[in-house]
VMD Tcl script that draws the C-alpha trace (Angstrom):
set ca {
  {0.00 0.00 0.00}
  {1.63 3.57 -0.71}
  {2.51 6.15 1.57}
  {-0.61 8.32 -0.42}
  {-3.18 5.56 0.02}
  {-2.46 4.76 3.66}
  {-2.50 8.52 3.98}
  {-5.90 8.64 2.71}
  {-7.26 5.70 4.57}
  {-5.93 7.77 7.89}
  {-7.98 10.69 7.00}
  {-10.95 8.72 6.43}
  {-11.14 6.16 9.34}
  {-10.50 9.58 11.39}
  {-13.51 11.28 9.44}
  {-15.65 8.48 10.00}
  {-14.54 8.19 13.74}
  {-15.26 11.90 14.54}
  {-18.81 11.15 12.85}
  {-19.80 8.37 14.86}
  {-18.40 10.38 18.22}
  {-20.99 13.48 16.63}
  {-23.90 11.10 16.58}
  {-22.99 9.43 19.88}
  {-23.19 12.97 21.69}
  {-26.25 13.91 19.70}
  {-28.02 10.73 20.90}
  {-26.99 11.34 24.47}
  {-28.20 15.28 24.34}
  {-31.11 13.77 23.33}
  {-31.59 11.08 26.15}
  {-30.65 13.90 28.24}
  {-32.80 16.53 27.34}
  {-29.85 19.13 26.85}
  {-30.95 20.94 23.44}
  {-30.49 24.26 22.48}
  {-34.36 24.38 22.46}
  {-34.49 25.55 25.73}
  {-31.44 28.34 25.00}
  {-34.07 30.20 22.81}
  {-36.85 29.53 25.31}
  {-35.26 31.40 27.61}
  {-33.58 33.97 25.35}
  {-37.32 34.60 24.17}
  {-38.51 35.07 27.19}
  {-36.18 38.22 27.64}
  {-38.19 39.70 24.48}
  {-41.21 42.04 24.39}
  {-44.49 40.21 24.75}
  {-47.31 40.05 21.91}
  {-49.53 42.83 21.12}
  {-51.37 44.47 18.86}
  {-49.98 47.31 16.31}
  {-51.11 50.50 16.45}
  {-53.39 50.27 13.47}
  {-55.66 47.70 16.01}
  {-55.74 44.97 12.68}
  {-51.76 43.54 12.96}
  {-50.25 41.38 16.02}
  {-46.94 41.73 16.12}
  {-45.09 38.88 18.17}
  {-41.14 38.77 18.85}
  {-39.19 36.17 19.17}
  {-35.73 33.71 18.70}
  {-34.90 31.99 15.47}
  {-33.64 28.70 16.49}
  {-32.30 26.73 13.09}
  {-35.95 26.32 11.99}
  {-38.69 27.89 13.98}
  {-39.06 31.30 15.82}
  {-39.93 30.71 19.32}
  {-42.25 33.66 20.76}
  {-42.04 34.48 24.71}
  {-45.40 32.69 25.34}
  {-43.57 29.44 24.11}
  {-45.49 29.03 20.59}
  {-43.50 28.49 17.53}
  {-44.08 29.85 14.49}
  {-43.13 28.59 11.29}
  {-39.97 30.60 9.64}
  {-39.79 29.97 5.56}
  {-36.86 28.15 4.62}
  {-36.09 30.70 1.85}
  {-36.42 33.65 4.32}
  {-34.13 32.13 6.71}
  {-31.40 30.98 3.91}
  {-31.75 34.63 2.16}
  {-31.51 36.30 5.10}
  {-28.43 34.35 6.43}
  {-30.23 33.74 9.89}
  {-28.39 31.74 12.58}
  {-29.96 30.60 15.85}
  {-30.13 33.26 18.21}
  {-31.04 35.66 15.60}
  {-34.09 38.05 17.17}
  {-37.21 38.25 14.74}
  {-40.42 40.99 14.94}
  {-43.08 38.67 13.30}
  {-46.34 40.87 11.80}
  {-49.14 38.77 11.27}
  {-51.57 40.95 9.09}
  {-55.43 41.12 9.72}
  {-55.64 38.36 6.53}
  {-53.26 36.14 8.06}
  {-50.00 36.41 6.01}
  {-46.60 36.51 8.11}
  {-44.45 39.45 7.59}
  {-40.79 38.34 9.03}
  {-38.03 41.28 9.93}
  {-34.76 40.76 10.99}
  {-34.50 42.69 14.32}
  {-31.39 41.73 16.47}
  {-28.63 39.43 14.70}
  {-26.74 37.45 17.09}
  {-22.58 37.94 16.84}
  {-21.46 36.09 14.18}
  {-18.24 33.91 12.67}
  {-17.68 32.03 10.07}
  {-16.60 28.32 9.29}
  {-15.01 26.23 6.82}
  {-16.58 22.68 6.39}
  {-17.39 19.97 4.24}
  {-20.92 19.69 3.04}
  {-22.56 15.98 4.19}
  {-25.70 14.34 3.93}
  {-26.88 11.84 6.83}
  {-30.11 10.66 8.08}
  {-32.11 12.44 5.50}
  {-30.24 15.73 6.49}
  {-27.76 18.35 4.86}
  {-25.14 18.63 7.28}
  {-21.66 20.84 6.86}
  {-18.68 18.74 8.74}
  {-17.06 21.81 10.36}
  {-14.61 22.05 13.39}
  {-15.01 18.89 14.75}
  {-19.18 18.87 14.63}
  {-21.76 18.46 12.66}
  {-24.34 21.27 11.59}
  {-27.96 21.14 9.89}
  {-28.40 23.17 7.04}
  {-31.58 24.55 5.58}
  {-32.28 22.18 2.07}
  {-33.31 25.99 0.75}
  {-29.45 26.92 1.15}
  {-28.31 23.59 -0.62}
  {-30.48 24.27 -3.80}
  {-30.17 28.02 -3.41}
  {-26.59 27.54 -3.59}
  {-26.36 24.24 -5.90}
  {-24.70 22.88 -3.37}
  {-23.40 18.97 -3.43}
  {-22.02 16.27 -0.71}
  {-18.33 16.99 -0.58}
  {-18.11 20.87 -1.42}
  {-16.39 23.16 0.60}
  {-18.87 25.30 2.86}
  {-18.43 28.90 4.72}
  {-20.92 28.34 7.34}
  {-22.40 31.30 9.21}
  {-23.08 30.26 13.21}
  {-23.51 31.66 16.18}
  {-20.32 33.44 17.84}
  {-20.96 32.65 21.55}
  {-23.69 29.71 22.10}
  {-23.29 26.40 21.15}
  {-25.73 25.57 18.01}
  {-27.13 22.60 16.00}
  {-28.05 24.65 12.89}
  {-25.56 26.99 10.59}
  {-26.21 29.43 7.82}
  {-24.80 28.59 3.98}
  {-22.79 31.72 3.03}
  {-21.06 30.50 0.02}
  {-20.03 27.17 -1.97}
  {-16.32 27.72 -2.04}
  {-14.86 26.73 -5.63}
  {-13.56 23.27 -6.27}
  {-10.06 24.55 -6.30}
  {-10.56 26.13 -2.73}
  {-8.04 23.02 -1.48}
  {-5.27 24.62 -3.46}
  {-5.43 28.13 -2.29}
  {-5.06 26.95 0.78}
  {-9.32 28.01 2.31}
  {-9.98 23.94 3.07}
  {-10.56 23.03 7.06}
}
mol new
graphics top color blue
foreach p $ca { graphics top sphere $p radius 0.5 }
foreach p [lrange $ca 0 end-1] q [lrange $ca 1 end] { graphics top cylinder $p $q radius 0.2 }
display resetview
């Protein structure tokens, strides 16, 4: 076996090591009851409650994005579209004003983004899930990035995520070029 090939069998029995540690701690958050869930629960319940806009027809509810959903200080989640979130870059943590009009369409504005930084990963796909392979973890990805962005298993990712808290969820910011490796931009 060459040195290149035993090389390359390294790197992947390490890969595929680091994945299986990933889904073991996943697993036991899980059993646990650990999630970031409850992060945005309480970060939510910082926020300003529900009321009604000045114009007595629009309720206007704030709340924390948390990867998929914006949780609202009385608990409820409300559904965030994928293409908002992925357009708009939004990480967990992110603060949202939601405006739900007198004929029921959601009106979605950014209005406190969470510090930022930015990642280098490997885009993934596991148990039906986009995930970018990024300093040691795993993170979901909105499916709304990956076709957004034409995204495939195996290209390099700048992922967007939250600078302080721990999250489950990042934010596609670009698909690096192919020959990203040899300028040096790979993990």
């Amino acid at each position: 076996m060459s040195q290149a090939s035993k090389l390359a069998l390294i790197k992947e029995m390490i890969e595929s090591a680091e994945s299986n540690l990933r889904s073991a701690k996943q697993i036991l958050n899980e059993m646990v009851g650990t999630t970031s869930k409850s992060v945005y629960t309480k970060l939510a319940q910082e926020l300003s409650p529900t009321h009604i806009d000045d114009d007595g027809e629009t309720k206007v509810v704030e709340g924390v994005f948390n990867g998929e959903t914006m949780l609202a200080k009385d608990k409820k989640e409300y559904p965030v579209p994928a293409n908002y979130a992925s357009k708009s870059k939004l990480v967990p943590g992110d603060t949202l004003k939601l405006t739900i009009k007198e004929d029921g369409s959601f009106l979605y504005k950014q209005i406190g983004p969470v510090e930022r930084k930015r990642i280098i990963g490997t885009l993934t796909y596991e148990d039906g899930q986009y995930k970018v392979i990024a300093s040691g973890r795993a993170y979901k990805v909105l499916l709304a990035s990956i076709t957004y962005f034409k995204a495939e298993v195996g290209d390099k990712i700048t992922l967007v995520i939250p600078a302080v808290e721990d999250s489950e969820w990042g934010s596609i910011e670009n698909v690096l070029p192919k020959d990203s490796e040899e300028l040096g931009l790979d993990e």
